[in-house]
N, C-alpha and C positions, 0 to 999 in steps of 0.2 A: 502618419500612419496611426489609425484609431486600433484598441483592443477588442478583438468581437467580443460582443455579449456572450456572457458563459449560460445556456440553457441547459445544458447537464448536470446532474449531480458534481458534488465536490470529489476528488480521489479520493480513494482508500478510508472509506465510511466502516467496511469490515475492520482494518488495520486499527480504526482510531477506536473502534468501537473496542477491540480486545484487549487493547492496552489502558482505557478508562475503566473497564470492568474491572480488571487486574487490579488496576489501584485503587477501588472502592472495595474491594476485597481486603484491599492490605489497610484498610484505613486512611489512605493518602487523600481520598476526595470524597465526597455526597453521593448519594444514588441524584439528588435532583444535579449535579454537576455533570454527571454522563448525560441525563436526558435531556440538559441546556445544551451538551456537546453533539450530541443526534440531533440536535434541532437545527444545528447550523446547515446539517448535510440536507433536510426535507421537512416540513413542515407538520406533516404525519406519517406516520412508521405502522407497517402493516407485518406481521410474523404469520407464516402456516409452515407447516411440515409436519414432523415426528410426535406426534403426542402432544403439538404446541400450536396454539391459535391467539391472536391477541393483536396489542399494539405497543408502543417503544418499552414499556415496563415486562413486558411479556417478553419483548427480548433480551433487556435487560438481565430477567430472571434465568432465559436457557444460558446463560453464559456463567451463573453463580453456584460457587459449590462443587465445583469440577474437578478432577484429580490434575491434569494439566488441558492447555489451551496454547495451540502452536498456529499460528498465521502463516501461510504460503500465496506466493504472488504467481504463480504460473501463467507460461506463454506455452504457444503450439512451437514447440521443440524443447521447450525449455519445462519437463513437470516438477522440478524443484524436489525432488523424491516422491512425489504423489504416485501411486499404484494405477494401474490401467482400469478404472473403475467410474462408474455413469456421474462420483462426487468429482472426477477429475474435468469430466469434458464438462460440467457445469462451472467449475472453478476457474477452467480457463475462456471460458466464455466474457466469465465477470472479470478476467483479471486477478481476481484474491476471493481466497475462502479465511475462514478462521475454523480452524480443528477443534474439537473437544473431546475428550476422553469425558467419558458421562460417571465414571466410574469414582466412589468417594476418593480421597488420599487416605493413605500414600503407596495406591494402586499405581502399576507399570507395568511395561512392555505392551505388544500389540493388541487390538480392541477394534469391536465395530464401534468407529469414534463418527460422530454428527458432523455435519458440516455445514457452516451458516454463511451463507450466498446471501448478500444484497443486489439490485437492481431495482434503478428506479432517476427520477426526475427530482428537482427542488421543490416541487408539489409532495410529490410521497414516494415512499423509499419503501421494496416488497422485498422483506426477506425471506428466505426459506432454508427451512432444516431438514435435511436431508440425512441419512445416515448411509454408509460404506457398506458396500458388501463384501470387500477385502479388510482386512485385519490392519490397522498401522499402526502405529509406536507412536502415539502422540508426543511424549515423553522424549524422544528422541531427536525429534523433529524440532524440539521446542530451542534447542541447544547445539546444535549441531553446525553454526556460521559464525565462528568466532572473530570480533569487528575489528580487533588490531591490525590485519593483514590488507582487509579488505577499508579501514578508511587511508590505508597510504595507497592502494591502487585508487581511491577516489580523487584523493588530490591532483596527481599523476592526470588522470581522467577530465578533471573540471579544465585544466591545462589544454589538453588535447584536443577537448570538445570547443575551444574556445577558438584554439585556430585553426580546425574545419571552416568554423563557421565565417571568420575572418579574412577565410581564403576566398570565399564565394563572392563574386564578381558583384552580383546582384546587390549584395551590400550597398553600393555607394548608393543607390537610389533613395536609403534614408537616409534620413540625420541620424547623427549619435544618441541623440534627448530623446527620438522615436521608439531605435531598437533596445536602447535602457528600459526606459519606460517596458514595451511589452514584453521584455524580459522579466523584469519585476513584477508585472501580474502573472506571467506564467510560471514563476520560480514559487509564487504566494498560494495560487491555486494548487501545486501540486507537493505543499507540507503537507507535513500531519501534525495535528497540535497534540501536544503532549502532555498528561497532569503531572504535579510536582512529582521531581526524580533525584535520583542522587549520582545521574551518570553522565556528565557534560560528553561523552566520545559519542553517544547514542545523539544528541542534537547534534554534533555535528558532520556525524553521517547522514543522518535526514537531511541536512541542509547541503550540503554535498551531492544528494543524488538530488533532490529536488530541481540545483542549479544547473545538472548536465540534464536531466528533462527536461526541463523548459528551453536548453538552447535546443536540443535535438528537435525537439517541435516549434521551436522556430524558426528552423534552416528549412523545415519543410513548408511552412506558410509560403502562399505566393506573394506575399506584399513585400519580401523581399528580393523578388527577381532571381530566385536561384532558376537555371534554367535543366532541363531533365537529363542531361548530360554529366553537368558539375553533381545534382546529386547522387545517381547514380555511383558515379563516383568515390561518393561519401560515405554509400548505404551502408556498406559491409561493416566501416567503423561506427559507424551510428547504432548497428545494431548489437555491435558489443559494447559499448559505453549503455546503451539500453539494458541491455541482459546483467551488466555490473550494476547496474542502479538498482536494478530489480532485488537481485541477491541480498547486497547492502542494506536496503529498506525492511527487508524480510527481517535480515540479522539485528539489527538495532532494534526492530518492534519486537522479535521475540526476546532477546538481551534483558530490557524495559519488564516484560510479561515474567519472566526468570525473577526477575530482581525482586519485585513486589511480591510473589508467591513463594520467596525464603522462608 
C-alpha cells in the first residue's frame, strides 16, 4: 500500500501561524523563523481583507501588536463558541480561524475582533481578514479549554481509536510495515510544529490528537478494505474522537499563545 501524494496544503497553517507569531512577540524566535515556518505550508502567501493587502510579511504584521489572539477549529455543529456571524460560516469552511482583538493591551472583553482565514494550495496560501459583526471576547476564548482534563480523555481516545480500527476486517489485506508506514505520514502531516516552549503537556496533546486523526482517516481510505457497513458502524465514534481532537488542538495552541504573551 503506497501513501497518496499530498496535493493540498499542510493542516492548521492558521494554527501554526498564531502560535509562531506569539513567540516572535515574546522573543522566543525570528520574524525570518515564522516566514521559513509559512514557507513549509506554500511557497508564496497572498493577504487581502480589512485595511490589509500584501504578502507573508503583511501577514505576519496583521497578527503583531494585538491585545489577544485566540485560535478556533470549528465544524458544522461544532462552532467552538463562535457567534452566528458571516467570520463563522467562513471559519468553518476552512476548518480554523485565528481571532484578533485589534485593540492595544491590556484592552478586554468583547470587540469587533478580525479574523484571519487561510486557503490555499502548496503553490500559494490566500489569506483573508475579515472582521465580525458580532462583538467577541477574544480574551476569553483565548483561555477557556484547560488541557489537563482533556489530555487524559486523549489517551483514553488514542486507545479507543486504535481498536476501531483493529476491529475492521478489511485490515488483513495489508501488512503491518504498510498500515505503520501510512500511519506515520498521516500522524506527520497532520502536527503542528511548534517554536521553542516551556510546556511539554501542549506537545503531547498535539501529538495525541494528531495520532487519533490519522487513524480516523485511515479507517476511511479504501486501501484498507473497510467495507460501508463496518464503517458506518464506526462513524458515530469516529466522529467524537474527531470533535475531541478538534477541542484538544484548539486548547494546547491557545495554552502555547497564553504562555508567550505573559
Amino acid at each position: 500500500m503506497s501513501t497518496p501524494e499530498i496535493t493540498m496544503m499542510r493542516a492548521w497553517p492558521t494554527a501554526t501561524l498564531a502560535v509562531w507569531a506569539a513567540a516572535r512577540d515574546a522573543q522566543r524566535c525570528a520574524p525570518d523563523d515564522v516566514l521559513h515556518t509559512l514557507h513549509d505550508f506554500a511557497q508564496a502567501h497572498e493577504l487581502d481583507g480589512v485595511d490589509e493587502s500584501g504578502d507573508a510579511l503583511a501577514v505576519l504584521d496583521a497578527v503583531a501588536g494585538n491585545a489577544h489572539l485566540a485560535v478556533r477549529l470549528p465544524a458544522p455543529g461544532d462552532a467552538q463558541g463562535l457567534p452566528p456571524d458571516p467570520i463563522t460560516d467562513a471559519a468553518m469552511a476552512a476548518g480554523e480561524v485565528l481571532l484578533i482583538d485589534p485593540r492595544p493591551r491590556p484592552a478586554a472583553g468583547p470587540v469587533d475582533a478580525l479574523a484571519l482565514i487561510a486557503r490555499g494550495t502548496p503553490e500559494r496560501c490566500r489569506w483573508t481578514l475579515l472582521r465580525s459583526r458580532t462583538p467577541i471576547a477574544v480574551d476569553r476564548l483565548s483561555a477557556d479549554l484547560p488541557l489537563g482534563d482533556l489530555e487524559y480523555q486523549l489517551r483514553e481516545a488514542v486507545s479507543e481509536a486504535a481498536q476501531i480500527i483493529a476491529g475492521l476486517s478489511g485490515m488483513r489485506s495489508s501488512s503491518p510495515a504498510d498500515l505503520r508506514d501510512a500511519l506515520a505520514a498521516m500522524t506527520q502531516a497532520r502536527r503542528v510544529d511548534l517554536p521553542p516552549h516551556d510546556n511539554p503537556r501542549v506537545d503531547r496533546v498535539l501529538a495525541s490528537a494528531a495520532q487519533i486523526d490519522a487513524i480516523v482517516a485511515l479507517a476511511g481510505t479504501s486501501s484498507i478494505g473497510v467495507t460501508g457497513v463496518q464503517h458506518d458502524l464506526a462513524d458515530d465514534r469516529f466522529r467524537a474522537l474527531t470533535a475531541l481532537t478538534r477541542t484538544a488542538r484548539t486548547a494546547a495552541i491557545n495554552t502555547c499563545i497564553v504562555d508567550y504573551r505573559r
